[in-house]
Short mmCIF file of the C-alpha atoms (twelve columns), coordinates in Angstrom:
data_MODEL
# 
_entry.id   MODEL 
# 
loop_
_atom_site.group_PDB 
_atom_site.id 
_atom_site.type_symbol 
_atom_site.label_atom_id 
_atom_site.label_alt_id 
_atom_site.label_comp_id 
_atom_site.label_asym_id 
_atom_site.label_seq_id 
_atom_site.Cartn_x 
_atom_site.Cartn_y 
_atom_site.Cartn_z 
_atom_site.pdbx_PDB_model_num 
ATOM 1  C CA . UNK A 1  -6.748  -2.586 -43.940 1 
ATOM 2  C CA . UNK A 2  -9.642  -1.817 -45.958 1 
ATOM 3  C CA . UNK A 3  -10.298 0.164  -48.436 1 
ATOM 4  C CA . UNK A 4  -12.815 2.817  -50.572 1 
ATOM 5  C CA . UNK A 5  -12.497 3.038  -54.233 1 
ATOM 6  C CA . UNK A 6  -14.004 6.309  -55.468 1 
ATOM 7  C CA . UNK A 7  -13.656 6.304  -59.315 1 
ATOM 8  C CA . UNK A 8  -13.610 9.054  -62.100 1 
ATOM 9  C CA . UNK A 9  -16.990 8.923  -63.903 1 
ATOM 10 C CA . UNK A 10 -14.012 7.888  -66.829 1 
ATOM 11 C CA . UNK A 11 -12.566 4.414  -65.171 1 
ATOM 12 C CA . UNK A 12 -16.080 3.980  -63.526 1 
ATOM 13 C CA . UNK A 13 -16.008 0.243  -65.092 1 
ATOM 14 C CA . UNK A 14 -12.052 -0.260 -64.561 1 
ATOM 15 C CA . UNK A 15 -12.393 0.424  -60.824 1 
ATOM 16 C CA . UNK A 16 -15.597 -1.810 -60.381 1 
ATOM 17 C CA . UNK A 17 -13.550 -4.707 -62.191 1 
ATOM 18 C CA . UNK A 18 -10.482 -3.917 -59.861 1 
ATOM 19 C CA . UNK A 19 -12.728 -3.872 -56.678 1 
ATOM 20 C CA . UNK A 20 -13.590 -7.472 -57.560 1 
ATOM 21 C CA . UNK A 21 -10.695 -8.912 -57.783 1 
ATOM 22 C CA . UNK A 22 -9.241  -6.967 -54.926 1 
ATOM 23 C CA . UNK A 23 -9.887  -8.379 -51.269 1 
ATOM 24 C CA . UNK A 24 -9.096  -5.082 -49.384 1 
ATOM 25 C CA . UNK A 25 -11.576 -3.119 -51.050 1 
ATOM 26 C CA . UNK A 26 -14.688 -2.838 -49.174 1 
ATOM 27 C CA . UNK A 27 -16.623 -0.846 -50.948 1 
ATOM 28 C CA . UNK A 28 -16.868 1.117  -54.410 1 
ATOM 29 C CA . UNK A 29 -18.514 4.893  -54.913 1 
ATOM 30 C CA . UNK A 30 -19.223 4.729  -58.430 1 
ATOM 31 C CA . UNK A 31 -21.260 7.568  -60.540 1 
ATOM 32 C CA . UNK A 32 -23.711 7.101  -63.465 1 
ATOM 33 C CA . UNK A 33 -23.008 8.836  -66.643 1 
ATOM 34 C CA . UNK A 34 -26.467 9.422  -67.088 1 
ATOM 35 C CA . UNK A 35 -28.364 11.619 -64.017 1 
ATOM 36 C CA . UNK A 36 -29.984 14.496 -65.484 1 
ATOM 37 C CA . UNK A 37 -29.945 14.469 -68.738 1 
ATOM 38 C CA . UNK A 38 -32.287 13.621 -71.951 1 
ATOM 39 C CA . UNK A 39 -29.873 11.028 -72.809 1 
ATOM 40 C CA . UNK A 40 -30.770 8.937  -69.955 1 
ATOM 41 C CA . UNK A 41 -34.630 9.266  -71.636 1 
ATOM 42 C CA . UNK A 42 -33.267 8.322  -75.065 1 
ATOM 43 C CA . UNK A 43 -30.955 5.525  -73.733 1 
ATOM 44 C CA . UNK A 44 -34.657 3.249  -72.864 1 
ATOM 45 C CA . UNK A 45 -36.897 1.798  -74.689 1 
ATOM 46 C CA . UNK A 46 -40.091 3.943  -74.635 1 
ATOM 47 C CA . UNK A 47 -42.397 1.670  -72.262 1 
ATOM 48 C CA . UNK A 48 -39.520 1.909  -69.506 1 
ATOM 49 C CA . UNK A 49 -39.092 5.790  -69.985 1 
ATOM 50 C CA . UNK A 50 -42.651 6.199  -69.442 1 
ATOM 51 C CA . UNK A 51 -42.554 4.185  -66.485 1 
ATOM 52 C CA . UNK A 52 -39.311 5.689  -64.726 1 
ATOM 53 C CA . UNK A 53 -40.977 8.701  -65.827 1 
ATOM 54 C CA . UNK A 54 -44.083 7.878  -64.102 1 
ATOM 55 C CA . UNK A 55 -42.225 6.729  -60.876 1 
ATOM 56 C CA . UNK A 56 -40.098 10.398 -61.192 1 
ATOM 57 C CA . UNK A 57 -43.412 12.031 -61.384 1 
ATOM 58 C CA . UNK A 58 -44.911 10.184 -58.215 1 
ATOM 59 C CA . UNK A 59 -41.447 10.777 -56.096 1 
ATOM 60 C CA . UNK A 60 -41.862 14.548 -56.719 1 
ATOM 61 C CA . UNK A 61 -45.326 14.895 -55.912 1 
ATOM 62 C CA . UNK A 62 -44.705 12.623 -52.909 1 
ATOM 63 C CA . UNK A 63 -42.348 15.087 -51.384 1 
ATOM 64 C CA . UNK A 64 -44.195 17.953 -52.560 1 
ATOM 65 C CA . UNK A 65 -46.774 16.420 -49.750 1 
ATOM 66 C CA . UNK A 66 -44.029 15.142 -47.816 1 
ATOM 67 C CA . UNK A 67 -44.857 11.697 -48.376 1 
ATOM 68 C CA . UNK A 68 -42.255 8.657  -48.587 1 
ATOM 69 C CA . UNK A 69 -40.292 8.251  -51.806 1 
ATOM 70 C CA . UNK A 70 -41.919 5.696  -53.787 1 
ATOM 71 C CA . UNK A 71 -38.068 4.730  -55.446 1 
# 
């Protein structure tokens, strides 16, 4: 039997290390600690906040014409 490890945003890293080491897990939900937030535009170097920013930017506007998402 397989199975589905679905971590506390806590023991994210403790369950990814466990899921490799464990055969019978198949696959791992795991959430980021940083999804809407200005920590997650602090925590990069400028160049690559301007550019996820910049790809962010494009995504919205995309759906706003219901375009693909370019991420």
């Amino acid at each position: 039997m397989r199975h589905l490890a679905l971590p506390a945003w806590y023991s994210t890293i403790a369950t990814l290390a466990t899921a490799v080491d464990d055969q019978n897990v198949a696959a791992v939900i795991s959430q980021c600690l940083f999804t809407d937030d200005i920590a997650s535009s602090l925590a990069l170097d400028p160049l690559s906040s301007l550019k996820v920013t910049a790809l962010a930017l494009h995504d919205q506007l995309n759906f706003l014409l219901r375009n693909v998402p370019v991420v």
